[in-house]
N, C-alpha and C positions, 0 to 999 in steps of 0.2 A: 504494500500500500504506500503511494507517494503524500508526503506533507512534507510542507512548509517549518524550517526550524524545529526538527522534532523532538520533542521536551518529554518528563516523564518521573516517575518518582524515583527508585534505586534500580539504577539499571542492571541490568544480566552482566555478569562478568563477559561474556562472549558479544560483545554488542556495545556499539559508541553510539548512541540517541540521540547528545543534545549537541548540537549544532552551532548553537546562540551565541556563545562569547568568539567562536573562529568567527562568525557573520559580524559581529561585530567591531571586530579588530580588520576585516577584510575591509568595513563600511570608512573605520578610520583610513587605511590605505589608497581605497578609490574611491573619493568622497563624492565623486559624480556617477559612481555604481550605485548608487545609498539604496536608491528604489529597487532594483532587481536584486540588488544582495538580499534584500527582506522579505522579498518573494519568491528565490530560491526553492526549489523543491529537493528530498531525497530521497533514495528508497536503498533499503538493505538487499546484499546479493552477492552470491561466494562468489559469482564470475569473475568479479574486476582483483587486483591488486594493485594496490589497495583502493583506488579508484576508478570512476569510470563518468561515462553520462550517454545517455542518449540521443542528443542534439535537444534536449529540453531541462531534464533532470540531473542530479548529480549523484552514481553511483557509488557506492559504498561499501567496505566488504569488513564488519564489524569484529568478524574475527581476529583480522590480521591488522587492521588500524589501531587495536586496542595497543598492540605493541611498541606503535611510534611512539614519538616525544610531544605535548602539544604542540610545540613551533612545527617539526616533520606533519602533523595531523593539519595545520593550517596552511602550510606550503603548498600539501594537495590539493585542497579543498581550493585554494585561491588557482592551482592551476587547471581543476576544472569549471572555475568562474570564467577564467580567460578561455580557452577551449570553448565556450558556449558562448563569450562576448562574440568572440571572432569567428563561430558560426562553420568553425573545423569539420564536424560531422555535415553538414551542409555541401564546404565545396571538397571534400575527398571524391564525389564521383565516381568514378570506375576504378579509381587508384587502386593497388593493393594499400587492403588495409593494416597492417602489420604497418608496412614501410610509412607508409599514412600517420598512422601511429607515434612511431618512432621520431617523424620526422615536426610533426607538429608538438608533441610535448620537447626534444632540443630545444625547440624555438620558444615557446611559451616556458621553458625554465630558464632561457636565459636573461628572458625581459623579468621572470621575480628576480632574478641576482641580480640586475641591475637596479629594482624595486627595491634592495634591501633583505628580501626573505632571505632567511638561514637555508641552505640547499641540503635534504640531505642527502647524506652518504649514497644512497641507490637511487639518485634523478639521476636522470640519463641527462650529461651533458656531452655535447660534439662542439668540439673549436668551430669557432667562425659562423655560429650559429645565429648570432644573435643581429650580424651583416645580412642574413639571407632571410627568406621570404618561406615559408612552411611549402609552397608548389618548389622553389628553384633545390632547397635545402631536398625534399622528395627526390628531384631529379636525380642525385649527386649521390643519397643512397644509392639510388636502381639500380644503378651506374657500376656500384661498387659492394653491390648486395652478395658476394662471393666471398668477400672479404671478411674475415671473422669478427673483425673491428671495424667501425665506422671508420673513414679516413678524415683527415683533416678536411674542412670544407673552403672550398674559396676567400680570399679576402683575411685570411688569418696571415698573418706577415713571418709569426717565427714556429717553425716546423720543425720537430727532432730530426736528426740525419743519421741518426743511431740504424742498422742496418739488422733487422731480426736475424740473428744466425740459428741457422736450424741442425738439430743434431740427431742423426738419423740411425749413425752407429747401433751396431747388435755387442751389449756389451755381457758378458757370460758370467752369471751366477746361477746360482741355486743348484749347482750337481747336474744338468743335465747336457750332458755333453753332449748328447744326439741331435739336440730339438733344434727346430728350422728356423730362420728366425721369418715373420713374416712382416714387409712392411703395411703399415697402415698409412691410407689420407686422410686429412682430415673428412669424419664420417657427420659433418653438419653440427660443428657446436651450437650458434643460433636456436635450431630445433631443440636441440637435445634438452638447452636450458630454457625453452619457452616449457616443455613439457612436465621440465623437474617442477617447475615453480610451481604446479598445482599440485603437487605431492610431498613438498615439505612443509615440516609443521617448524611453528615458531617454538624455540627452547624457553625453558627456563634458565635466568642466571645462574641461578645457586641452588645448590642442596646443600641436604645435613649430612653429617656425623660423624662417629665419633672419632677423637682426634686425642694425644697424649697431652697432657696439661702441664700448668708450671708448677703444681705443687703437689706435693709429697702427703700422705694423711696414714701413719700408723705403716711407714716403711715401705708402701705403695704409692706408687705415682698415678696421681688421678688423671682420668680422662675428663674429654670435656668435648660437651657435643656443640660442634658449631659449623656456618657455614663455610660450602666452597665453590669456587667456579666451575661451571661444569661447562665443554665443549657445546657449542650448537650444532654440528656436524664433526661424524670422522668419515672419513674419504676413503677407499683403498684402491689406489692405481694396478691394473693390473701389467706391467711392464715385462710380458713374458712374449711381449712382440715388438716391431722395431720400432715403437710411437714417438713421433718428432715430440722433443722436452715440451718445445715450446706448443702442443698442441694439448700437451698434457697438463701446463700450467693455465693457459688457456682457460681451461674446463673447473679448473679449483677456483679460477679467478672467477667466473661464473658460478657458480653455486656461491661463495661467498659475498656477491653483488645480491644475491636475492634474500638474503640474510639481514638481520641488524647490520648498522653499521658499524656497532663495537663487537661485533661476532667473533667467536675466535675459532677457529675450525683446527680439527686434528686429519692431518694427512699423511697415510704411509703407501709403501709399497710392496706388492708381493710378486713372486713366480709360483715354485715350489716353497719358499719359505715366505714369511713376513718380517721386514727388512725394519720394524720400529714407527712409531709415531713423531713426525713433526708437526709445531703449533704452526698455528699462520693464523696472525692478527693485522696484517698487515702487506701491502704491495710489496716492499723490500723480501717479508717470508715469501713469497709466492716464487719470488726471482731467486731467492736462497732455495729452493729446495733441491733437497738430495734425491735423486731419481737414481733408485739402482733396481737390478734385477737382470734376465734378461734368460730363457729358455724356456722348461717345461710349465704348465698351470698346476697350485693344488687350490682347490677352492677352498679346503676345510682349512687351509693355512690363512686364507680368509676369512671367512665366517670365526674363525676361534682367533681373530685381532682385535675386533671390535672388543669395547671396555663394558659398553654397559651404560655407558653415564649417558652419551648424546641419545635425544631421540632421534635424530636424524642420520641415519647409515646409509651409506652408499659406494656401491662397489663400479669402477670403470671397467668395461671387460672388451674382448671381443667373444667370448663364449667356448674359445678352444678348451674344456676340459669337463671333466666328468663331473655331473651336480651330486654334493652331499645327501646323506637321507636327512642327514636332521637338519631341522628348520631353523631359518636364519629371518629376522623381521627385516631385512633390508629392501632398500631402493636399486636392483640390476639395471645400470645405463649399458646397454647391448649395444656395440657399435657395427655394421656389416649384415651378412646374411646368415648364421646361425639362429636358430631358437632353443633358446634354454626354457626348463621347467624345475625352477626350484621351489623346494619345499617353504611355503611361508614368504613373504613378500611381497612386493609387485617390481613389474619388467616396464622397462622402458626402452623399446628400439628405436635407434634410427637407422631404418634402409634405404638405402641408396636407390633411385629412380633410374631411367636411361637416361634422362638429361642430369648431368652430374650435378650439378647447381641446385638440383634440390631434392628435400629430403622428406620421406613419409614417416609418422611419428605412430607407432603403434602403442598400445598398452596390454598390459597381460596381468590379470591377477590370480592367485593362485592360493 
């Protein structure tokens, strides 16, 4: 059901209701919006993350908004004001609408950071966005919609010249002297992370318990229960094939965008063994990480890495090896033409098309 500013007594922890003091801070900002901000409509709905609109209304997905910061909850909400000032869903047309998407919030988040708004961490910003025009900025996707990353757009004057080196080497761990190595292309990250993002859930910070304390009572050392940071995702690469680094960093770098922005994700690697847990809180850990591995697949050396603590698990694979019987709660990102059927979870493929450029996004739950 759509209303206006919608108000209420103690809301559902699963659910963001009132509207009024964002609308009213938006009223301060564009004080000759005053009337249409107060006549805003909204309506709750898992589709969008975390927002969305109709070309009329402004969607909302209260589960996952509940997570932002109020300035992140108001950022949004102002950039679906702008989005329906400018009338976006209107002239998309026959665009695709992903790139559509894409290419009109760039634009509309770079006019809030010029506005002031605090950006955050997961707005999608593209250099030179804010020189372009949401049809010319579209264009320039299209253009370069193969490319993993948005490129720099027209009219940006300083450009990195830093040149992606890509490492493709088979390098030999885990005991298996035999094994082939096989290379992989990139199998459509774009997809892969538009898909994850309806399948992960938002963490908790902290947990409890118990923990060894600082004092001593009758010759024992007391414990003491308190809290601790707990992973929002652990990752496990499966590097038993010849996956360029930087396609694999890539992919962490993606799941971690769809995340908090203080998210700290744990990421390791396996073949035959499992090679350890690194944190990654940040772009530097992403480019620091240790990728090792490189021969046969065990899955069970997978499935028995995970800690326990994240709710969000997820294994990178191409599917080369035998599924465990015992059940694992993970997220399978399936790269290629295999189909696995593991015990507990759900699968996320992306298979490749005959136009290489793009990629079909299956799901499997089991």
């Amino acid at each position: 059901m759509k209303h206006a500013y919608p108000t209420g007594g103690a809301a559902p922890r699963s659910a963001v209701t009132d509207f009024s003091e964002i609308c009213d801070r938006l009223a301060e900002h564009y004080p000759q919006w005053t009337e249409r901000i107060r006549m805003l409509e909204f309506f709750e709905t898992p589709s969008v993350r975390p927002v969305g609109n109709d070309g009329r209304a402004i969607a909302y997905n209260g589960r996952l908004l509940r997570y932002y910061t109020p300035e992140s909850r108001c950022f949004y909400i102002a950039q679906q004001l702008l989005h329906l000032q400018l009338g976006h869903e209107a002239r998309r047309g026959d665009r695709d609408a992903r790139l559509w998407r894409l290419a009109t919030d760039a634009v509309v988040n770079a006019m809030l950071k010029a506005d002031g708004f605090e950006v955050p961490g997961d707005a999608l910003m593209i250099a030179g966005a804010a020189e372009q025009s949401a049809e010319a900025l579209y264009g320039v996707l299209l253009e370069n919609q193969d490319d993993q990353e948005p490129k720099d757009v027209p009219g940006e004057t300083e450009k990195p010249e830093e040149e992606r080196h890509r490492e493709s080497e088979s390098k030999q761990a885990g005991g298996e002297t035999t094994a082939q190595a096989r290379e992989i292309d990139d199998p459509g990250l774009a997809a892969i992370v538009a898909g994850l993002a309806e399948m992960l859930e938002p963490s908790m910070q902290l947990d409890f318990d118990w923990f060894p304390g600082s004092t001593i009572r009758d010759g024992v050392l007391r414990h003491e229960f308190r809290a601790y940071p707990v992973a929002h995702a652990e990752i496990l690469l499966d590097t038993s094939a010849s996956v360029d680094a930087d396609l694999l960093r890539a992919f962490v770098r993606g799941v971690k965008g769809l995340l908090r922005q203080d998210a700290v994700i744990r990421v390791g690697c396996f073949d035959t063994r499992f090679y350890g847990f690194q944190e990654v809180a940040s772009e530097e850990d992403i480019q620091n990480l240790e990728l090792q591995g490189s021969g046969g697949t065990d899955f069970h050396a997978a499935i028995h890495a995970f800690t326990g603590d994240a709710e969000n698990r997820i294994i990178f694979t191409d599917g080369f090896a035998e599924m465990p019987e015992e059940r694992c709660d993970a997220i399978w990102v399936v790269y290629g033409s295999t189909t696995i059927r593991p015990v507990g979870g759900r699968v996320l493929y992306s298979r490749p098309t005959e136009e290489k450029e793009k990629h079909e996004i299956d799901f499997l739950i089991t």
